[in-house]
N, C-alpha and C positions, 0 to 999 in steps of 0.2 A: 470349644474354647481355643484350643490349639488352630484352626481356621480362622478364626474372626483374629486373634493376633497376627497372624503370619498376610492377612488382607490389610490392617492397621499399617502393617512396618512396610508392606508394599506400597502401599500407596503414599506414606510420609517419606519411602524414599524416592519415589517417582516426582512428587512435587517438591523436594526438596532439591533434584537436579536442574530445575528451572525446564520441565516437560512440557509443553502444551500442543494441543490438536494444531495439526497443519493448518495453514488459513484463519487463524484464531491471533490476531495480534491488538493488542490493546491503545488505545489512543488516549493520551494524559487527561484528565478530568478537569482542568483548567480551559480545554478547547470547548465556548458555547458553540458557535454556530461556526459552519464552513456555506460559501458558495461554491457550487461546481457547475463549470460551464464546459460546454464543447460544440465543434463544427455540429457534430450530428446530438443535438440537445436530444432525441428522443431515441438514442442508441444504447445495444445491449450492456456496453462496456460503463458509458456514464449513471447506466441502471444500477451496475454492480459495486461502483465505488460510494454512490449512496448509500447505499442499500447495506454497505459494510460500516458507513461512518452512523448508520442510523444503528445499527447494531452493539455500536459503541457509543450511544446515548449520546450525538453529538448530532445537533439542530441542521437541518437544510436552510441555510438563509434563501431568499428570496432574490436578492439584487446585490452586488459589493458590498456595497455600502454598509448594510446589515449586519455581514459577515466580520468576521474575525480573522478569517483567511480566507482565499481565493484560490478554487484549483480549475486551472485553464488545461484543458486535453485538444491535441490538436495532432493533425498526421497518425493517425491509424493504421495502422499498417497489417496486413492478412496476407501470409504465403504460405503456399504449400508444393513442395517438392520432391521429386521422385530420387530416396536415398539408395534403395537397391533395386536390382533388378532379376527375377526369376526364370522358369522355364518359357519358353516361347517370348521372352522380350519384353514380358508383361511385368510393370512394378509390384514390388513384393513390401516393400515400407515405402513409407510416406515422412517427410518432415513438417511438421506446422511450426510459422514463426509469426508469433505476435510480440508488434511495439507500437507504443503510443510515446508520444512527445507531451512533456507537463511543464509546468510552471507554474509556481508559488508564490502568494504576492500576500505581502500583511492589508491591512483594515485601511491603509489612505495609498493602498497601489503600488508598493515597492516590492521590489522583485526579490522574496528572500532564497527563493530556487532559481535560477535562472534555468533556462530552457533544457528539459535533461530527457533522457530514453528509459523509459520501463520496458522489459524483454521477457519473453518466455518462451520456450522452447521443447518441443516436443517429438517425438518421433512414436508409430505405432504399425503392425506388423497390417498386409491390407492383402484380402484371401478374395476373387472375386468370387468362389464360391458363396460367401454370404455377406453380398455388396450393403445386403439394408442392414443389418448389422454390423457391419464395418461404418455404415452412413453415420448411425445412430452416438457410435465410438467416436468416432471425431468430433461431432457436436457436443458429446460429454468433454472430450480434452478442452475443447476451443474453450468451455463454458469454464473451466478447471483453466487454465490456463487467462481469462479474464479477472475471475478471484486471484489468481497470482500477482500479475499486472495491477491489479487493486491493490494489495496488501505492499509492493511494492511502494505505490506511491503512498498509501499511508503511515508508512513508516519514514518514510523523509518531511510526511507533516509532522511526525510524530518529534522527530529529530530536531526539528525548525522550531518546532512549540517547546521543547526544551532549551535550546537554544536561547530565545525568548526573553524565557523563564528566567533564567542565569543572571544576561543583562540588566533586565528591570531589578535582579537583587542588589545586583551590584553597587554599590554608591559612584555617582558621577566623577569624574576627576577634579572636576572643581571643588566640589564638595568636603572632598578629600585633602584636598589644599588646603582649605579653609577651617578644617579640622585641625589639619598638625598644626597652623598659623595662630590659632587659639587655643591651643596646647603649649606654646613654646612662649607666648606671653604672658599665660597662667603662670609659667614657673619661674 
């Protein structure tokens, strides 16, 4: 008994600090459909941002038009470079830096992101003693480091779809005019 309480209050204070898995970000429930386009349509990265918006029950449109928002990816960018260097000359870490260029555009084409950088940035110890293990390591960050770059930019949809949101609540300023204007002849 004393167990099962002490897992209760653990875990309502764990979600009660606003906790959640790395790579687990939620996208508003108002977003139906999203387009996503890029140079390389059939690339690991535009894989991954589907692949995250589909996770969050939110539709692949087919063409713009369809969609609700538009995520344009463009300029990819893959580097990797030699941070230190060990005995005989040979590099001993490696840097990997990924960035993709995005832009956001609502349902008739307007640019609610304009052109902005997703980055991610990594570094990893590199032993040529176990070069295919080291291989295998880097393809896991890059692929870690893609969901980052992901989750990046859906949180600026996420941001934008609130944004939105707000607006459309808003009452126009005409509206609002037209209000106090028939208030003040009411009385």
């Amino acid at each position: 008994m004393k167990k099962l309480i002490i897992a209760l209050l653990t875990t309502t204070l764990v979600s009660a600090c606003g906790w959640h898995l790395r790579g687990s970000s939620s996208v508003p429930l108002n977003i139906d459909s999203v387009f996503v386009t890029a140079e390389d349509s059939y690339g690991s990265l535009i894989s991954t941002v589907k692949q995250s918006l589909a996770s969050n029950q939110v539709a692949a449109a087919k063409s713009s038009a369809e969609a609700q928002y538009t995520i344009i990816l463009s300029n990819e960018e893959n580097d990797r470079r030699t941070v230190s260097v060990g005995n005989g000359a040979l590099a001993a870490e490696y840097e990997l830096t990924m960035s993709i260029d995005y832009v956001i555009q609502d349902s008739s084409g307007k640019a609610l992101i304009e052109k902005s950088t997703a980055t991610s940035i990594r570094a990893y110890d590199y032993d040529r003693n176990a070069v295919v293990a080291k291989n295998e390591e880097e393809n896991l960050i890059k692929a870690e480091m893609r969901n980052n770059v992901a989750q990046q930019i859906l949180r600026r949809l996420r941001f934008v779809s609130l944004e939105q949101n707000k607006k459309a609540a808003q009452p126009a300023p005409a509206e609002t005019a037209e209000s106090e204007a028939d208030g003040k002849t009411a009385s």
